[in-house]
N, C-alpha and C positions, 0 to 999 in steps of 0.2 A: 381676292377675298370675296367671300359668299356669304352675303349679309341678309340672304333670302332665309336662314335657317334657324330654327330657335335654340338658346340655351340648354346646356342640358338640366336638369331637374336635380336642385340641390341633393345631393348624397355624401356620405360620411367618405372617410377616407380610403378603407378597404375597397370600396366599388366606382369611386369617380373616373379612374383613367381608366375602368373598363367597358366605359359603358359600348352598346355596339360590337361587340365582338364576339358574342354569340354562346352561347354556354354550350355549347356543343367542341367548340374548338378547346381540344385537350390541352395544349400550353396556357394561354389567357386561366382557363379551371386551375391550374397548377399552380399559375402567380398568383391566381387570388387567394390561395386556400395559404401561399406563401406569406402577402402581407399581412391575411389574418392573425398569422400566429404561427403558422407550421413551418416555418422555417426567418432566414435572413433577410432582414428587411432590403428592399433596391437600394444598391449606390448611389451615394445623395450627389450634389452637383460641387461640394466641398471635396470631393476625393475624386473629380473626373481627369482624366489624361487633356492634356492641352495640345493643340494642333501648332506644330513647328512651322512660321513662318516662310523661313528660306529652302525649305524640302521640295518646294514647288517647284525650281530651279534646275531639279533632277528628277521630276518623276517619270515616272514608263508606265507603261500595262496599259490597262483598260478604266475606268471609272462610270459609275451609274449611278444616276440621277434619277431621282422615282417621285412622282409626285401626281399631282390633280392633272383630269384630263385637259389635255394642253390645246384649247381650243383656240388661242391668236397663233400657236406655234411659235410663240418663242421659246421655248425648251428645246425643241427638238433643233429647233435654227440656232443658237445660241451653241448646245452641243456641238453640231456638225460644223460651224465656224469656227471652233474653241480646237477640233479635229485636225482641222484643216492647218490652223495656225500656227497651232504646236509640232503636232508632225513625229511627237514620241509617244502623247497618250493619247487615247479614242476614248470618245465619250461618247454614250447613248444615252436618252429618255425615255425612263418607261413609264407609262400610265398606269396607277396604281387605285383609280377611282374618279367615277365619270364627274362627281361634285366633291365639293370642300370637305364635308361631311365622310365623303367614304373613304376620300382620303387621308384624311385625320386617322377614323378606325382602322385602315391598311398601314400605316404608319407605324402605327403604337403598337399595335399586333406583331410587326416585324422588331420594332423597338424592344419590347419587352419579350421578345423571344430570342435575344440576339442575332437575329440573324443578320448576316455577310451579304444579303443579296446586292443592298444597297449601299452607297458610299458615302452621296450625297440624297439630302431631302430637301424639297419647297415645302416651304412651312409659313403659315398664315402670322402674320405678325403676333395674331395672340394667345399664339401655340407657346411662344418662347418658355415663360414663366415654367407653366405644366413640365414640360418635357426637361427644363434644363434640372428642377427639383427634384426629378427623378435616376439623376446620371446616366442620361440616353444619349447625350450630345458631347463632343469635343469642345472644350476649353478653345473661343479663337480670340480672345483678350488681344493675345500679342498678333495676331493676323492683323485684325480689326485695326490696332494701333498701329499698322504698317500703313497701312491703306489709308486711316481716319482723313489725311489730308484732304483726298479726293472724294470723300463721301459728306452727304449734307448731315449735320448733326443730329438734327430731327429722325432723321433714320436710320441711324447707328442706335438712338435710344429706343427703337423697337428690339432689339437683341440683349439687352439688358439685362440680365438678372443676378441680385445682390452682387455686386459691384464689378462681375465679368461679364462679357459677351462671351454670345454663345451661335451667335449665326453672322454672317454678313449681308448687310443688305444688298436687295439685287434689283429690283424694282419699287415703285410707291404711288402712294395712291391719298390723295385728300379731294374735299366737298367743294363745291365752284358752287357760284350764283348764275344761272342763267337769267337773264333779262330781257321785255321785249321795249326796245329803243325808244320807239313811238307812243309808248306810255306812259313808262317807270323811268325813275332817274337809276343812275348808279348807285348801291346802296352803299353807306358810307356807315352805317351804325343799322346794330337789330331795329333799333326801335323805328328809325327813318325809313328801314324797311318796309316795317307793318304797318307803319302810319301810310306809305305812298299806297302798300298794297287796301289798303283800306277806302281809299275817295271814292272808287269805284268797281261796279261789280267786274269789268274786265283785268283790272291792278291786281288780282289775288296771286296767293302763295301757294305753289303744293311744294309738300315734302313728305319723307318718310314718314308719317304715324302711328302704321301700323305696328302689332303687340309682337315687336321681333328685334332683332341686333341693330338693326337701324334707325329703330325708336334710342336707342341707345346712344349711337353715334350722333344723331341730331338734339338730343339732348347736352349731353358732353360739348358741342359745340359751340354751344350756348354761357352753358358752366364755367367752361375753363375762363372764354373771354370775360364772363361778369368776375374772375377771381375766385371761382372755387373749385374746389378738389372733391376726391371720394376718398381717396388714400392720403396722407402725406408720404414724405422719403421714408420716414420710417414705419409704414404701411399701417397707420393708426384709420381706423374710421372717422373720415369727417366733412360726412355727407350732410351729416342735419347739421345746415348754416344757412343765416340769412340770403345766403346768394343761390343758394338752391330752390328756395321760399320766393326767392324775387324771379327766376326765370323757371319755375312752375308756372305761377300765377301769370307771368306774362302771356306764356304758351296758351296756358288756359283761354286768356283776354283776348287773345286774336283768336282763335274760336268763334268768344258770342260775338265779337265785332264785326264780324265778316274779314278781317285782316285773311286768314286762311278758313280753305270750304271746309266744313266738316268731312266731307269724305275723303279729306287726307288720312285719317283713322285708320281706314282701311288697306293706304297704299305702301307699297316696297315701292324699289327704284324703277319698276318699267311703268307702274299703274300711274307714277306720278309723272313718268315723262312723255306717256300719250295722253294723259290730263293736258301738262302744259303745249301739246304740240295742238290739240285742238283751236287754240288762239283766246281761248277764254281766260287765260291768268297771263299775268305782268312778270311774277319771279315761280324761278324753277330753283329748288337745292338739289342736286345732285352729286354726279362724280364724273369726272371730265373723258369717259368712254361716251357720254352722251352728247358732247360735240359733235362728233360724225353723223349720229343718227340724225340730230337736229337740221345739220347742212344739207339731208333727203329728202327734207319736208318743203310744204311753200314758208316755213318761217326762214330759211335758210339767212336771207339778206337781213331780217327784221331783229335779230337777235343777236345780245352782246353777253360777255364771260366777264366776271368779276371775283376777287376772291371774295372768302366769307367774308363779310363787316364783323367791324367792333360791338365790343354790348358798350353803351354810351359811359366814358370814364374809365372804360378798359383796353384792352390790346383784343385785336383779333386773334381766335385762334381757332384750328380746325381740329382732327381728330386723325391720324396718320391711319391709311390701310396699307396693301400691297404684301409682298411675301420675299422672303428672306432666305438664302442660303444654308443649310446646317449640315455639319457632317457629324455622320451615324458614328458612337462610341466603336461600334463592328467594322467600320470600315476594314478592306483589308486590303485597301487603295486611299492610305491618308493624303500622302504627299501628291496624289495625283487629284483628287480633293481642294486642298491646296489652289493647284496649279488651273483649276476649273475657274475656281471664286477667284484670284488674279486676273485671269481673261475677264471673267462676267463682271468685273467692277470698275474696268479701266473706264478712262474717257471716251475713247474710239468707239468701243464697243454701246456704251449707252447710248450714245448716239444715236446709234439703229436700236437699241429698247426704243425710242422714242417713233423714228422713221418709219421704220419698219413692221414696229406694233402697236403704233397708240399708246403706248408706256409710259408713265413718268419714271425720268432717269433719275438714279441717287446719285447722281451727279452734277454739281452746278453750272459748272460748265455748259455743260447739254443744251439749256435752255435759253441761252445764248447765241448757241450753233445757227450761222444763217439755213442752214438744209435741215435741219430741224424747226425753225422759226416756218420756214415755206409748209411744211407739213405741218406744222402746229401750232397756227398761228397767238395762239391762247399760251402759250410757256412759260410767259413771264407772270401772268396772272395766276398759272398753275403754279409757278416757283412760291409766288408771294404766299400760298395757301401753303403748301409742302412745306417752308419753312418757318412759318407760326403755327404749324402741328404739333399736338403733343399724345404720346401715347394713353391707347385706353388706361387701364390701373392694372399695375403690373402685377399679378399675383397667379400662384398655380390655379386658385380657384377662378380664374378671369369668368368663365362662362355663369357661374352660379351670382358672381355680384351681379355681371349683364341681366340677366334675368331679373334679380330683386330690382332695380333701375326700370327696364322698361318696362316691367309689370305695372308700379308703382303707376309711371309716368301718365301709362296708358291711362290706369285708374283717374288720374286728375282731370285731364284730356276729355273721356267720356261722362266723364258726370257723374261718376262712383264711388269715389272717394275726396275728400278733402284738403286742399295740401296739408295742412300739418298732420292728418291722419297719414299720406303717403310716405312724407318726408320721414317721420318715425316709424315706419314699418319698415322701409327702404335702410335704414339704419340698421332697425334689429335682424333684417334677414342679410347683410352682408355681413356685419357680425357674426353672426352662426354661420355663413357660410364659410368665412377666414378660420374661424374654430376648431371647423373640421376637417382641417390639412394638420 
């Protein structure tokens, strides 16, 4: 997941899932001139084909996996093991766009143009919504429910939408506390945090702040744990609440207090982790690809992994990333499909997700594993984050709420807006933005 990237910019229904696709490309002109009016609207995700659990038992051919450039290599290693295993279907990975972003638009492009190229697609957790609304994806309800055993629940509700699954999880991803030992205690609650991060100017916080999907995600992180929501289940707004009022202002308050430097404003996930490698702050939020970095540095020995804390009176909870299995409505290799997300979800194989590539496995198991433990030694504090995750808010329009959210947030943050002026603006632009689906 690529949280370096902004929202896209509220737009009405006819133009949202095309944005990026270039008005030169004669199909995309075609669909859109389609959902304006000139023709039958897309098959909704209520009339989509469902993927047959036990077909994977007997698939053949070939199968293609298309997705974001695969820079740990686990697509293509994951494939060729899945190759190897099987022994009646071949699989390959194609790269279909060098970031999140172009692979999204290479996606949808192929999606909405039916094409057969692909089989299967990596899809960003908070693709699901979008794409399943639009009847691009296979129905895996009953896959998902074969499997659910083996998978952490947390990560089966990134696949979600209105009451089927539509992808299987294949990997995952939540926020760790970095800490440096000889300072900071272990944070046990937000507040305990900012309070230690605050005695001294070496004790400070960085985190995401800057005005992008990560202001988002570290927001939300906050949210869930003090008890509030943006959605409920039945996709109501109900953002403007006291609990949104109490961890704005909070946020705000470690600002003027010194708790966090101001120029976290400014940072994504690298700005904030060679802030904290310089030795001048106490806690680091991050996402646990940052372990390794950290163990190249001289902080290596100095520094310890914690899940997120509590907001004081609540449960901890994180914010689920990572990406997820889906097979294309076009496939014209379901069952071999199938027989792919079987290999990619066992035990054995998450394993090496983990070993192999830094990965957190949607598998409990995994984190357990002592050859996993040796390479990662952080798993169980990664577990405990993974499985008090909850998804962002499930809706086709995910990108347009993120944007009203860390616009907002940002606004409070820098001195520009008011919470209560935030909190009810933040309200009326995900409303319009849910409106216009």
């Amino acid at each position: 997941m690529d949280l370096n990237r902004p929202a896209l910019p509220l737009q009405n229904k006819a133009t949202r899932n095309r944005k990026g696709l270039g008005a030169a490309t004669a199909v995309a002109a075609a669909l859109l001139l389609t959902a304006c009016g000139g023709g039958a609207a897309p098959q909704g995700a209520e009339q989509a084909a469902a993927a047959d659990p036990a077909s994977g038992a007997n698939a053949s051919g070939s199968v293609n996996i298309c997705g974001v450039k695969d820079a740990s290599g686990i697509y293509k290693g994951t494939a060729e093991a899945f190759t190897k295993a099987n022994g009646k279907v071949t699989a390959k990975y194609t790269e279909i766009g060098a970031t999140t972003d172009e692979a999204r638009t290479q996606i949808v492009q192929r999606l909405e143009g039916k094409s057969t190229e692909c089989d299967l697609f990596i899809t960003d957790v908070i693709w699901t919504s979008e794409f399943a609304s639009q009847g691009w994806l296979l129905d895996q309800t009953k896959l998902v429910e074969a499997n659910k055993d083996r998978l952490i629940p947390s990560t089966v509700e990134t696949t979600k939408y209105q009451d089927k699954y539509w992808g299987s999880p294949f990997f995952t991803n939540a926020g760790l506390i970095y800490y440096q030992k000889d300072k900071v205690a272990k944070p046990e609650s937000w507040q305990q945090l900012y309070a230690e991060a605050a005695k001294a100017p070496g004790n400070g916080f960085v985190y995401q702040g800057k005005q992008y999907e990560g202001l988002t995600v570290n927001f939300l992180e906050m949210l869930y744990s003090a008890g509030g929501e943006v959605l409920n289940e039945q996709g109501d707004v109900k953002i403007d609440s006291k609990e949104t009022r109490d961890v704005l202002n909070f946020m705000s308050d470690g600002l003027k207090n010194g708790s966090a430097d101001r120029a976290v404003l400014t940072y994504n996930e690298d700005p904030a982790r060679l802030a904290y490698e310089s030795g001048d702050f106490g806690y680091q939020r991050n996402w646990p690809h940052v372990y390794r970095l950290l163990n190249a540095t001289p902080l290596a020995s100095s520094f310890a992994v914690a899940p997120l804390p509590a907001w004081e009176g609540g449960k901890a909870s994180g914010v689920l990333g990572g990406w997820n299995l889906a097979i294309s409505a076009h496939s014209t290799n379901q069952a071999g499909a199938v027989a792919f997300i079987d290999f990619a979800t066992t035990p054995d194989w998450q394993k090496h997700v983990a070993m192999d590539y830094s990965q957190a496995p949607v598998n409990e198991a995994a984190y357990s594993d002592a050859a996993v433990l040796q390479k990662m030694p952080f798993a169980t504090e990664l577990l405990a984050s993974v499985k008090g995750a909850k998804p962002r808010p499930i809706s086709p329009v995910y990108p347009q709420i993120s944007q009203a959210i860390y616009k907002n947030v940002y606004a409070v943050l820098s001195g520009t807006a008011t919470t209560e002026e935030a909190v009810q603006k933040m309200a009326e632009e995900i409303t319009t933005a849910k409106a216009s689906f």
